[in-house]
Every structure is written in C-alpha cells, then in structure tokens.
mmCIF file of the N, C-alpha and C atoms, coordinates in Angstrom:
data_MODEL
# 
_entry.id   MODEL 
# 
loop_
_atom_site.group_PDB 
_atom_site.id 
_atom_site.type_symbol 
_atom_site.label_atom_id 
_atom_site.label_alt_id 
_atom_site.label_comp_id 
_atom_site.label_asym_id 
_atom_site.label_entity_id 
_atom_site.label_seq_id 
_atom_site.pdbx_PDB_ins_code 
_atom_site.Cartn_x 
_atom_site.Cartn_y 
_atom_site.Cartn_z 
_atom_site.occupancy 
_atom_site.B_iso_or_equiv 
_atom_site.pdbx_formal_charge 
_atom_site.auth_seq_id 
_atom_site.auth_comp_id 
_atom_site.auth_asym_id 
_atom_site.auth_atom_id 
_atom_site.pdbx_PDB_model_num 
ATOM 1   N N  . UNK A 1 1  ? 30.012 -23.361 14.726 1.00 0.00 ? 1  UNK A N  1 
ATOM 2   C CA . UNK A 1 1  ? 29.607 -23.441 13.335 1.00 0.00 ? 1  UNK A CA 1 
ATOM 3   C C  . UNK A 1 1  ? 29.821 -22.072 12.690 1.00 0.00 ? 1  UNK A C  1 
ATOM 4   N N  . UNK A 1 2  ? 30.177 -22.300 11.772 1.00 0.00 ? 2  UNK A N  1 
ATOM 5   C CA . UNK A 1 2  ? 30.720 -20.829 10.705 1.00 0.00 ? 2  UNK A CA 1 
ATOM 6   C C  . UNK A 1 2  ? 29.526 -19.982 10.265 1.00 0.00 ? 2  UNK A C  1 
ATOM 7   N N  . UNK A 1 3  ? 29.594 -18.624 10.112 1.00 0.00 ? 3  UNK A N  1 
ATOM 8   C CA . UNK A 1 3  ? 28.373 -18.089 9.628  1.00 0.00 ? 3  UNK A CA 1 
ATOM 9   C C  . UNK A 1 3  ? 27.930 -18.286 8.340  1.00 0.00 ? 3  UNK A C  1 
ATOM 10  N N  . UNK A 1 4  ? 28.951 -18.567 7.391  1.00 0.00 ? 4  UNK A N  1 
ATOM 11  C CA . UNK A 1 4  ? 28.527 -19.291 6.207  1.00 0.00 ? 4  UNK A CA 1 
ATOM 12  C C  . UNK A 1 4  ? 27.825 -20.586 6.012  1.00 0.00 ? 4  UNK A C  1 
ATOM 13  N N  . UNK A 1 5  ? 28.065 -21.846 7.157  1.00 0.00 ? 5  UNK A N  1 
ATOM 14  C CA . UNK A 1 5  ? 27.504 -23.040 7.169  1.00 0.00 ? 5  UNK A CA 1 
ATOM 15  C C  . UNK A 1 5  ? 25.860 -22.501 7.381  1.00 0.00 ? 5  UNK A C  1 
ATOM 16  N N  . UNK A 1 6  ? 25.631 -21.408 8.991  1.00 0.00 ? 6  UNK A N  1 
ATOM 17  C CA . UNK A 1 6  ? 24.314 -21.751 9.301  1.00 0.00 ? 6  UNK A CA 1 
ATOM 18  C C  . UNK A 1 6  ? 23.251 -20.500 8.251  1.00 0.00 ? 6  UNK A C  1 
ATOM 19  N N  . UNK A 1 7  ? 24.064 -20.231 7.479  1.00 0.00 ? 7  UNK A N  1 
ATOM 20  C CA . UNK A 1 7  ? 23.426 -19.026 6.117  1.00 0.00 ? 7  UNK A CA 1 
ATOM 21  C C  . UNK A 1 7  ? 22.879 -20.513 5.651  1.00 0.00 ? 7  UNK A C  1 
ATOM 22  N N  . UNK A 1 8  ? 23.820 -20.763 5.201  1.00 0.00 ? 8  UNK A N  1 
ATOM 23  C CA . UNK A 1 8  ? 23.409 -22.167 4.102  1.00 0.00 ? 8  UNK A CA 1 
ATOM 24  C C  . UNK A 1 8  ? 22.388 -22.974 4.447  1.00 0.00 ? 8  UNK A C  1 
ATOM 25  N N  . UNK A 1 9  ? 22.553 -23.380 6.172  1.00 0.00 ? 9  UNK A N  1 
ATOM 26  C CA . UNK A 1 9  ? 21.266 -24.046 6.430  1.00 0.00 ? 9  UNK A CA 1 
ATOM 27  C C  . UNK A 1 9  ? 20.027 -23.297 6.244  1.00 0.00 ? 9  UNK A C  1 
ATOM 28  N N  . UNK A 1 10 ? 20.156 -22.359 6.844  1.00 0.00 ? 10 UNK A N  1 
ATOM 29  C CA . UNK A 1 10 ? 18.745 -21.415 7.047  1.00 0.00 ? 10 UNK A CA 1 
ATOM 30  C C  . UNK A 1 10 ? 18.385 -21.190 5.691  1.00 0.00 ? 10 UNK A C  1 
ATOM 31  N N  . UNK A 1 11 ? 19.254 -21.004 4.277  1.00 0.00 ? 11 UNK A N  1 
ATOM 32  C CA . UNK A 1 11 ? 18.389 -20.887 3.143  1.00 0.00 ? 11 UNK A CA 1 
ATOM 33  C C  . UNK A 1 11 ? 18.001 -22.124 2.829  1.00 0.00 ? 11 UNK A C  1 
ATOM 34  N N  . UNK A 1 12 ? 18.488 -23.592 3.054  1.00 0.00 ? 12 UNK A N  1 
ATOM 35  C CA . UNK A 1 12 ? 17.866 -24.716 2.532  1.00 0.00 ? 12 UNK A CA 1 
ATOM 36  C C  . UNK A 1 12 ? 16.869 -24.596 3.465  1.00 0.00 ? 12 UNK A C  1 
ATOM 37  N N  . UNK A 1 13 ? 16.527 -24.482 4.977  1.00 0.00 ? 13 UNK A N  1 
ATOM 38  C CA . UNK A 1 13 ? 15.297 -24.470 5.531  1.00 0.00 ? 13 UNK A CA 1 
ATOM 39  C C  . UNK A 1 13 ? 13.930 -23.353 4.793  1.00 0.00 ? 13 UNK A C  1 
ATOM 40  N N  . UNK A 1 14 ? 14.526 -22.206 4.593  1.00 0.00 ? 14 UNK A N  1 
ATOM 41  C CA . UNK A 1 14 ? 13.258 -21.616 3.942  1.00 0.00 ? 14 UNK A CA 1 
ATOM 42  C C  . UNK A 1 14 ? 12.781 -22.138 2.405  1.00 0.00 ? 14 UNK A C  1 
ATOM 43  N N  . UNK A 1 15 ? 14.133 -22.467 1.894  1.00 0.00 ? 15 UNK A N  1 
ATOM 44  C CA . UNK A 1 15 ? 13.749 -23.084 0.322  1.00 0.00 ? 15 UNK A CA 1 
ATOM 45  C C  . UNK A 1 15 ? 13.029 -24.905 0.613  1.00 0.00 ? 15 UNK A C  1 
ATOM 46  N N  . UNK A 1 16 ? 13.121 -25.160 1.730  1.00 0.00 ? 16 UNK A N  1 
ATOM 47  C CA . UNK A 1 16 ? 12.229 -26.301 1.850  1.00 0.00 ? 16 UNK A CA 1 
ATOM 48  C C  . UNK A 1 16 ? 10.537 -25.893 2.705  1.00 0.00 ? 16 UNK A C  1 
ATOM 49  N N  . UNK A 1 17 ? 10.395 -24.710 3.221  1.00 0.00 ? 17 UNK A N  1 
ATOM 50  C CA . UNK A 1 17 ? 9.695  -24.201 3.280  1.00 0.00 ? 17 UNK A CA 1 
ATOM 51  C C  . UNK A 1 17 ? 8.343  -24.112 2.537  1.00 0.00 ? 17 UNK A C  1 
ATOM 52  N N  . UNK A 1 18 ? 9.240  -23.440 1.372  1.00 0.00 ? 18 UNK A N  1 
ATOM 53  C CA . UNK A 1 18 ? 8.477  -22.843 0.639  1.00 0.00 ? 18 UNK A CA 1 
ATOM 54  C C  . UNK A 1 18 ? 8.421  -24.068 -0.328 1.00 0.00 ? 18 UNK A C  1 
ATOM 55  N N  . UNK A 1 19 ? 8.780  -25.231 -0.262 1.00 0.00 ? 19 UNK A N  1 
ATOM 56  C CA . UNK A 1 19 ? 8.002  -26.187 -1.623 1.00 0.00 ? 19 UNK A CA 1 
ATOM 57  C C  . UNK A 1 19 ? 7.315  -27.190 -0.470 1.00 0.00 ? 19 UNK A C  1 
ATOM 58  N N  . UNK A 1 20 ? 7.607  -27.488 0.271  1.00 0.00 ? 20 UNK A N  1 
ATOM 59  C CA . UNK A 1 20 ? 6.506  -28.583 1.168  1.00 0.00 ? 20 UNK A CA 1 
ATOM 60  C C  . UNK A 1 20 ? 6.037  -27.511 2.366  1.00 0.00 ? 20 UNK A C  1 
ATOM 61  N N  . UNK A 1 21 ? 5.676  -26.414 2.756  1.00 0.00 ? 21 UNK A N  1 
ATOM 62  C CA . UNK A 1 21 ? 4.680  -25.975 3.527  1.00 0.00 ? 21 UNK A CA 1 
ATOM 63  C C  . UNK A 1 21 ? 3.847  -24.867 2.926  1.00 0.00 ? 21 UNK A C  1 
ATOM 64  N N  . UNK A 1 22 ? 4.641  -23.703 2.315  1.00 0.00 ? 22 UNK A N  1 
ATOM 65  C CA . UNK A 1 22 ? 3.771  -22.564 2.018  1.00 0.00 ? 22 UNK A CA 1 
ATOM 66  C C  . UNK A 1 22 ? 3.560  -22.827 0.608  1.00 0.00 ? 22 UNK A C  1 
ATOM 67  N N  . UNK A 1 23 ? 4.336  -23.570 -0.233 1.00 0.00 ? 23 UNK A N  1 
ATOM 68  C CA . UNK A 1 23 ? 3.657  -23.776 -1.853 1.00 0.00 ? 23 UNK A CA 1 
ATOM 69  C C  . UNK A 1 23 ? 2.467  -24.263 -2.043 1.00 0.00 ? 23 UNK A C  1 
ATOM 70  N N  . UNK A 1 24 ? 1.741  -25.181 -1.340 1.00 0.00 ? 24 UNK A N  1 
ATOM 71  C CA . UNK A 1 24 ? 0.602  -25.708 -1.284 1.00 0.00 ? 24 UNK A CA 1 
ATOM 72  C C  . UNK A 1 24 ? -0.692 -25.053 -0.716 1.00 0.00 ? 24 UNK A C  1 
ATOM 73  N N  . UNK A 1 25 ? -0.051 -23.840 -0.140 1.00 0.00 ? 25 UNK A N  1 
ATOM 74  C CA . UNK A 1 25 ? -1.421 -23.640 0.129  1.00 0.00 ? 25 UNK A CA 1 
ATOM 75  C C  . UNK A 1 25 ? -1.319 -22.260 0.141  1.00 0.00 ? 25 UNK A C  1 
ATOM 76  N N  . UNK A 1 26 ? -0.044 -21.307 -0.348 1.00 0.00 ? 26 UNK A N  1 
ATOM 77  C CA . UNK A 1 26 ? 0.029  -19.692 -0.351 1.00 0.00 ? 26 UNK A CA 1 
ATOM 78  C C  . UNK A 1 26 ? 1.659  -19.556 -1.136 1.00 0.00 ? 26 UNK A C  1 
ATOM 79  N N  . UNK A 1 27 ? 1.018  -19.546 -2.556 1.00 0.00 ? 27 UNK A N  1 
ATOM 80  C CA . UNK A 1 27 ? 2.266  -19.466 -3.554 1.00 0.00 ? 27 UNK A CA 1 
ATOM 81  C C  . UNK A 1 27 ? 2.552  -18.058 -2.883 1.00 0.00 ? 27 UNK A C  1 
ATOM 82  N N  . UNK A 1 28 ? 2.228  -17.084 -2.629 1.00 0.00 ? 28 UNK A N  1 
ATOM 83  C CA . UNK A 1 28 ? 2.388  -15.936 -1.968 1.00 0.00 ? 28 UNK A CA 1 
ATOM 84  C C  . UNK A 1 28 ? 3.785  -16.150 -1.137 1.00 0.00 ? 28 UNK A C  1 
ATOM 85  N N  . UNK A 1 29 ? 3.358  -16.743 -0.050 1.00 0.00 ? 29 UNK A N  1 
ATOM 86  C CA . UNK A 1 29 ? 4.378  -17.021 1.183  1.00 0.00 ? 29 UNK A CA 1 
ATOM 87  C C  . UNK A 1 29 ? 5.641  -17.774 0.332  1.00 0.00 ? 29 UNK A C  1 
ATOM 88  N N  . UNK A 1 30 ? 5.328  -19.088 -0.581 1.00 0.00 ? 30 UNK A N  1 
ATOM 89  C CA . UNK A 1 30 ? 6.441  -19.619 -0.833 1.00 0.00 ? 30 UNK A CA 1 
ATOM 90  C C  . UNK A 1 30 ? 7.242  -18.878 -1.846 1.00 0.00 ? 30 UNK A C  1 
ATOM 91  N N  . UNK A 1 31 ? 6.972  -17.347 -2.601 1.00 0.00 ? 31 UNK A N  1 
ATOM 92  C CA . UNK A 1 31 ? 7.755  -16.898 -3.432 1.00 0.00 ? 31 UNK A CA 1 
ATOM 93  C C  . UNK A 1 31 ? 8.367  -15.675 -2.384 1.00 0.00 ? 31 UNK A C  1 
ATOM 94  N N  . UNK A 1 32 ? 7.886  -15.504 -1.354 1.00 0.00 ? 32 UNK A N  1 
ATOM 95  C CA . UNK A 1 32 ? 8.804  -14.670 -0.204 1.00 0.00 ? 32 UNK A CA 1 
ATOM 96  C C  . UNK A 1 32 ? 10.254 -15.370 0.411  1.00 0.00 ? 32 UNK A C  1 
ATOM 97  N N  . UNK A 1 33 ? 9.386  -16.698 0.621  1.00 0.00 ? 33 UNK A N  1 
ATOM 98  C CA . UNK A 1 33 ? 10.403 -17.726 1.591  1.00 0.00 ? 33 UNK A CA 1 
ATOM 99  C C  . UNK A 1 33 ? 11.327 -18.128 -0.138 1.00 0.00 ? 33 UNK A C  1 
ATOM 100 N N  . UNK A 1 34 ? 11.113 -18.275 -0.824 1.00 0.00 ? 34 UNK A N  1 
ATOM 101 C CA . UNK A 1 34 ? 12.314 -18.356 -1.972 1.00 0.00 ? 34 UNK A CA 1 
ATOM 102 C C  . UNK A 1 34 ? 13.277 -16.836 -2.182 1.00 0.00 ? 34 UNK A C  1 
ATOM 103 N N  . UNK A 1 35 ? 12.278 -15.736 -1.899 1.00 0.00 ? 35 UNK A N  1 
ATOM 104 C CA . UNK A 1 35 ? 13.371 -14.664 -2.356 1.00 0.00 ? 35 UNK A CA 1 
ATOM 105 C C  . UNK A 1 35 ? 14.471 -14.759 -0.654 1.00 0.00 ? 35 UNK A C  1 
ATOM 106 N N  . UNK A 1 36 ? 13.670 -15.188 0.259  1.00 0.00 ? 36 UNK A N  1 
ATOM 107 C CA . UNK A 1 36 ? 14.632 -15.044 1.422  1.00 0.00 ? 36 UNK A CA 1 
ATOM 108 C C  . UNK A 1 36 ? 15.914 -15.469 1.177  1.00 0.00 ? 36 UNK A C  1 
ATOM 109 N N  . UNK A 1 37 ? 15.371 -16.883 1.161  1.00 0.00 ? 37 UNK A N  1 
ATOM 110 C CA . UNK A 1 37 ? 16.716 -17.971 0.499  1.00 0.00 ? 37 UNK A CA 1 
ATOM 111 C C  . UNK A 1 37 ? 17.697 -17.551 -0.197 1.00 0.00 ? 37 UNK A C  1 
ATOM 112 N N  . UNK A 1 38 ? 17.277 -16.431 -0.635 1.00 0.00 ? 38 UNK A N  1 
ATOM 113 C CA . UNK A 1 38 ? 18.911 -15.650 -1.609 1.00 0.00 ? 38 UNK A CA 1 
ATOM 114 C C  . UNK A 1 38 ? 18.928 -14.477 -1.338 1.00 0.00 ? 38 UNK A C  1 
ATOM 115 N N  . UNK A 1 39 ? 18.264 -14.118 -0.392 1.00 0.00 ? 39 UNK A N  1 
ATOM 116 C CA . UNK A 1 39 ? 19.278 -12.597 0.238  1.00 0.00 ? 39 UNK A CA 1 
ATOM 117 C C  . UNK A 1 39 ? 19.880 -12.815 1.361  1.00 0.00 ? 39 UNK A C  1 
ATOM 118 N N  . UNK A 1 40 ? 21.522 -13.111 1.141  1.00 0.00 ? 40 UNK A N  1 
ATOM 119 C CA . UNK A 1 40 ? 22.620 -13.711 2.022  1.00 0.00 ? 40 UNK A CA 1 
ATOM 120 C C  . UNK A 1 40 ? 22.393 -12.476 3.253  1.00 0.00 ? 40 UNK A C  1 
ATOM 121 N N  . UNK A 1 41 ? 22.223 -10.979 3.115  1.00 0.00 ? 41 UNK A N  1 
ATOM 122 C CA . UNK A 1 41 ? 22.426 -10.245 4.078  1.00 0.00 ? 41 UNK A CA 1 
ATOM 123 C C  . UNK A 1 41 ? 21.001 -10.514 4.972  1.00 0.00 ? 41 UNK A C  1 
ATOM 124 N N  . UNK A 1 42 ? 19.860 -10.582 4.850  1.00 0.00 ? 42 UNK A N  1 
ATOM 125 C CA . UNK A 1 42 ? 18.444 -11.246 5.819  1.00 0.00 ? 42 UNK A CA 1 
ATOM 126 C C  . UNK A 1 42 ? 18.999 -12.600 6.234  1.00 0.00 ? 42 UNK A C  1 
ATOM 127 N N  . UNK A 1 43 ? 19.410 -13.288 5.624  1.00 0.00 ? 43 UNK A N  1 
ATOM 128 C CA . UNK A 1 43 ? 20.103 -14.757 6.020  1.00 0.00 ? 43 UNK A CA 1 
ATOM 129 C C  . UNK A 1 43 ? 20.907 -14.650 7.401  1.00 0.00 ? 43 UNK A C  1 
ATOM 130 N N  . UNK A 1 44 ? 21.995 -13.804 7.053  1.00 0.00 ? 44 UNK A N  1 
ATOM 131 C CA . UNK A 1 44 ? 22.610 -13.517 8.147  1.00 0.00 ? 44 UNK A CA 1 
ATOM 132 C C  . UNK A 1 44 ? 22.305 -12.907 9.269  1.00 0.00 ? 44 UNK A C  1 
ATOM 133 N N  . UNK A 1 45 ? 21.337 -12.049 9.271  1.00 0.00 ? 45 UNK A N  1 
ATOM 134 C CA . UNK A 1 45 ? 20.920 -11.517 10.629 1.00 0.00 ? 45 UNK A CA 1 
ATOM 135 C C  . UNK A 1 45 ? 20.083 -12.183 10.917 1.00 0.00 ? 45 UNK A C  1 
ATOM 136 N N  . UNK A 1 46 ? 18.914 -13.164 10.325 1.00 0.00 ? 46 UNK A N  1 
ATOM 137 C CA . UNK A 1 46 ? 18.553 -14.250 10.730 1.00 0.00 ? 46 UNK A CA 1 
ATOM 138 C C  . UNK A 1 46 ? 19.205 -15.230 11.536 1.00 0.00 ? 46 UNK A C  1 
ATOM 139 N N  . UNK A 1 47 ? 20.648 -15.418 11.014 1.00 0.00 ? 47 UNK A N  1 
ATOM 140 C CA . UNK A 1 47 ? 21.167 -16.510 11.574 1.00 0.00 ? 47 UNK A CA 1 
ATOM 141 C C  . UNK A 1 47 ? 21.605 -16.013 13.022 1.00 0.00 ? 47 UNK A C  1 
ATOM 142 N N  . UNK A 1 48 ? 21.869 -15.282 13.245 1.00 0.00 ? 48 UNK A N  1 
ATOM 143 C CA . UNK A 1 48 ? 22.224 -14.238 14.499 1.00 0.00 ? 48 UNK A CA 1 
ATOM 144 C C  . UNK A 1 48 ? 20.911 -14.471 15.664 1.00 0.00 ? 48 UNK A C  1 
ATOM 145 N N  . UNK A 1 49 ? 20.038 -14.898 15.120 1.00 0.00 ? 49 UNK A N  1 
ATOM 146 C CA . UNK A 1 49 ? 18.756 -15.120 16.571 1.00 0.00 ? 49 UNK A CA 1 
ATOM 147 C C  . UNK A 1 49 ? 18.802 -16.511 16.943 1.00 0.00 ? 49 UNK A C  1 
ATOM 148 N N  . UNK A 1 50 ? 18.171 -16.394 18.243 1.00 0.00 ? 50 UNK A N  1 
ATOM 149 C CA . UNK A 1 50 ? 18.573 -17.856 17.997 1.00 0.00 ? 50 UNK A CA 1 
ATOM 150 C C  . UNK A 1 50 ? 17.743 -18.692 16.720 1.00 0.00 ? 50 UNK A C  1 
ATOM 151 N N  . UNK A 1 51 ? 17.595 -20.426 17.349 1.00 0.00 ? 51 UNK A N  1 
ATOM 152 C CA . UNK A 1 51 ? 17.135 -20.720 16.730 1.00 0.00 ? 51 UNK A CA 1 
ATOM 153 C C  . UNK A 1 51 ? 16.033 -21.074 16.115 1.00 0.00 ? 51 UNK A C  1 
ATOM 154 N N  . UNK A 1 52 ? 14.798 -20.427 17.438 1.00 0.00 ? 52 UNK A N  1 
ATOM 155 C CA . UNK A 1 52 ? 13.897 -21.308 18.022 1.00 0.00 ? 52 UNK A CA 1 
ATOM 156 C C  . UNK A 1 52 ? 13.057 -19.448 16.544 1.00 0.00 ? 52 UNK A C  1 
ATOM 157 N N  . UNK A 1 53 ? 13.900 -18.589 16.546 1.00 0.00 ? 53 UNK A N  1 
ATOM 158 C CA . UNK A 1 53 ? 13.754 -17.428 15.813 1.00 0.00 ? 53 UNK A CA 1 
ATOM 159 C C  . UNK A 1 53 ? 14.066 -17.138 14.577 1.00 0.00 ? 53 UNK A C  1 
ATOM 160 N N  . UNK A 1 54 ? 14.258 -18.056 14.037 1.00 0.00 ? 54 UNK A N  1 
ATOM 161 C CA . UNK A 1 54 ? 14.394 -18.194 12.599 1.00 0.00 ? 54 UNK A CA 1 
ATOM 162 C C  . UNK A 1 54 ? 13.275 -18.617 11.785 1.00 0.00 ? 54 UNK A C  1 
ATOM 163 N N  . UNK A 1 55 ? 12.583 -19.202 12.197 1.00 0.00 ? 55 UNK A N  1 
ATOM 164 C CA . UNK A 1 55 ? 11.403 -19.992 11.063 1.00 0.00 ? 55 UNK A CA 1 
ATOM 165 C C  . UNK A 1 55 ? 10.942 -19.212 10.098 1.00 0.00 ? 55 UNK A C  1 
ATOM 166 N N  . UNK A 1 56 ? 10.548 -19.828 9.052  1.00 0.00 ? 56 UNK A N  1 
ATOM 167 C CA . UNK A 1 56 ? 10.031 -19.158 8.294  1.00 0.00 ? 56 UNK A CA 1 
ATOM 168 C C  . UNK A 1 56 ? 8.773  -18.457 8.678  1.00 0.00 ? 56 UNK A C  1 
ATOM 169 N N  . UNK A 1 57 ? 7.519  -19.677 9.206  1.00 0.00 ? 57 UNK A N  1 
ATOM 170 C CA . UNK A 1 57 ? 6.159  -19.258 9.405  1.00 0.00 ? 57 UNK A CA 1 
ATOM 171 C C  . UNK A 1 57 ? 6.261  -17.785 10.358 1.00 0.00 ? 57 UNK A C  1 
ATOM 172 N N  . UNK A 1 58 ? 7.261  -18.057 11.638 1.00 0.00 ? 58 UNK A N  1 
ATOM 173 C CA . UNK A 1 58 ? 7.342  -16.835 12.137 1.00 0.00 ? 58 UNK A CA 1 
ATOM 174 C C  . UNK A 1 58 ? 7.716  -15.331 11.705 1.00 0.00 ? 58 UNK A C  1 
ATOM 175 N N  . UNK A 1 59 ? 8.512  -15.637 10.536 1.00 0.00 ? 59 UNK A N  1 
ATOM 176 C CA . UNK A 1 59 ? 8.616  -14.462 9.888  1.00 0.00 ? 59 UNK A CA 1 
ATOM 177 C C  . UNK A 1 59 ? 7.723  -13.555 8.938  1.00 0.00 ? 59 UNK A C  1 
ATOM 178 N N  . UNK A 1 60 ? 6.993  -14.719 8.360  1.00 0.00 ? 60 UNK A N  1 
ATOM 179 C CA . UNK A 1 60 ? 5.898  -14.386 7.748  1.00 0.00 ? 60 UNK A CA 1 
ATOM 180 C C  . UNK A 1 60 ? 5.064  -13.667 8.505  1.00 0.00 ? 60 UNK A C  1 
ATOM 181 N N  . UNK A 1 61 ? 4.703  -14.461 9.952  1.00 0.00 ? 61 UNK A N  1 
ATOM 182 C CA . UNK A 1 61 ? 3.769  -13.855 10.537 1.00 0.00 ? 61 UNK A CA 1 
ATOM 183 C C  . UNK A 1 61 ? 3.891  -12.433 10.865 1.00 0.00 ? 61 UNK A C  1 
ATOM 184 N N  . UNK A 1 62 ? 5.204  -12.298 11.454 1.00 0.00 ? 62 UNK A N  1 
ATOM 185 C CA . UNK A 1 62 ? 5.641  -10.736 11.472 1.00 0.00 ? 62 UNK A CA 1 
ATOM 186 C C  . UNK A 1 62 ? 5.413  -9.429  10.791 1.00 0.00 ? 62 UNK A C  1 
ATOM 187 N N  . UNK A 1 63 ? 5.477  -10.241 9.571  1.00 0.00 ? 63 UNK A N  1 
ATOM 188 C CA . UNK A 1 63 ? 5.378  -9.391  7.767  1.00 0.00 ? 63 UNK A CA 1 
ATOM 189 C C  . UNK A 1 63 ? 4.044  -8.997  8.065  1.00 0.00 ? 63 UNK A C  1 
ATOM 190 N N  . UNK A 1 64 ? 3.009  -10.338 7.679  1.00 0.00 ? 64 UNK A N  1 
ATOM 191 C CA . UNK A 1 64 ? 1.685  -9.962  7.647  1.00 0.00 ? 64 UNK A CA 1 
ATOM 192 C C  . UNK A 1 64 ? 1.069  -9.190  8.993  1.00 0.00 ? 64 UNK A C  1 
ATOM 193 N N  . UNK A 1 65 ? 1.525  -9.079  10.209 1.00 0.00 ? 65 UNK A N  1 
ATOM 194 C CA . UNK A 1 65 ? 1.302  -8.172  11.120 1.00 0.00 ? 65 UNK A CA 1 
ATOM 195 C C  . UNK A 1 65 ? 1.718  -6.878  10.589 1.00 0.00 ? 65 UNK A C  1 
ATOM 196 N N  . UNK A 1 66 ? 2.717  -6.581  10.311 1.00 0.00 ? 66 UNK A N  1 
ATOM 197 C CA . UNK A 1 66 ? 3.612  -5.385  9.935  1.00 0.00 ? 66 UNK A CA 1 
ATOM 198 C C  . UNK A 1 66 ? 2.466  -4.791  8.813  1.00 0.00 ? 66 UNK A C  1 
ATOM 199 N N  . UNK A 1 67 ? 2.678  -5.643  7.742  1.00 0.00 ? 67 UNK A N  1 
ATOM 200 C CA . UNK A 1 67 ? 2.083  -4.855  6.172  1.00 0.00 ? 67 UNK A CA 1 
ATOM 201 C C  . UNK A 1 67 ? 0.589  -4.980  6.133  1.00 0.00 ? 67 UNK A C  1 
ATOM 202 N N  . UNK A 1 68 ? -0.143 -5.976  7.105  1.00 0.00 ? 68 UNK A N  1 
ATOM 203 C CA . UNK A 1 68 ? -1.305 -6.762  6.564  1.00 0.00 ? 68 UNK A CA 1 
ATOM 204 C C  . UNK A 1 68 ? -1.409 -7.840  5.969  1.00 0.00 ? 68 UNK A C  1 
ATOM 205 N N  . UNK A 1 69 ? -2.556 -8.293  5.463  1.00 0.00 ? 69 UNK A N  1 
ATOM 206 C CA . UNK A 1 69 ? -3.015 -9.235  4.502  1.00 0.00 ? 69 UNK A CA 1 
ATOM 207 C C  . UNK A 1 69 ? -2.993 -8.994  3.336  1.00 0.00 ? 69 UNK A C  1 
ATOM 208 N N  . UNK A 1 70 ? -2.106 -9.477  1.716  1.00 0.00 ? 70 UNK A N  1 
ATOM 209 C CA . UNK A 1 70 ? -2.270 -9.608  0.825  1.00 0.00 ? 70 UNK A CA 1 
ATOM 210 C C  . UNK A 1 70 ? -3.433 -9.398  0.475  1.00 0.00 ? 70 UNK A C  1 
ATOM 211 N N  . UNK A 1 71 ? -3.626 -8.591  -0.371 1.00 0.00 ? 71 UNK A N  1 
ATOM 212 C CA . UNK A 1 71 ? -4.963 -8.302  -1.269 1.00 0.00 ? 71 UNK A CA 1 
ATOM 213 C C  . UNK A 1 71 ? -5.172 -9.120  -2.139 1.00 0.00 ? 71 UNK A C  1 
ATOM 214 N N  . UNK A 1 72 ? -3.958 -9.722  -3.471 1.00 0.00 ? 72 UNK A N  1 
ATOM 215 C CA . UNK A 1 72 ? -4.127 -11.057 -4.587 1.00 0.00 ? 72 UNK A CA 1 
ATOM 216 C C  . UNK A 1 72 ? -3.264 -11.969 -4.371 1.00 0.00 ? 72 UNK A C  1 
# 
C-alpha cells in the first residue's frame, strides 16, 4: 500500500475519531484529532508504526502524559 493511500486512511480514522469518539465527550481531544487529520507530515510518521500504533486515543494519551491535563 502506497504512503499516500495509508496517510489518507489514518486521517479519515482520526477525523472519524474525533466526531463519534472524542466529540462527545472532549471537544478538546476532537479539535486535536481534527488538526491531526491535516498535518500530512504527523500523518506520515504515524503511518510508519505499525498499526496496532496509530490510534488516536493512544496518542492522546501520550500528549496528556507528556503536557498534562488541560486546564479549560
């Protein structure tokens, strides 16, 4: 599969993400998982792990380890 096809998937997976998992319950998370969706260069080194390493929730989780918890 081309690196352009699994870019493409991986942004429809986070842009479905972010309207049926994190929009409902952390507009927070789903306006991250939307900016993901269009930065082709995070896309791509995303797509580079496997697959089981791509998710969104896991990335998030990473973030919020890394930075913390959102304050608003």
């Amino acid at each position: 599969m081309s690196s352009d096809v699994r870019v493409s998937r991986l942004s429809k997976a986070y842009v479905d993400f972010a309207d049926h998992e994190a929009g409902p319950r952390s507009p927070l998370y789903a306006e991250i998982c939307r900016g993901i969706a269009t930065d082709t260069e995070l896309l791509t080194r995303l797509a580079d792990l496997p697959p089981d390493k791509q998710q969104p929730n896991l990335l998030l989780a990473a973030a919020k380890y890394l930075f913390g918890t959102a304050r608003d």
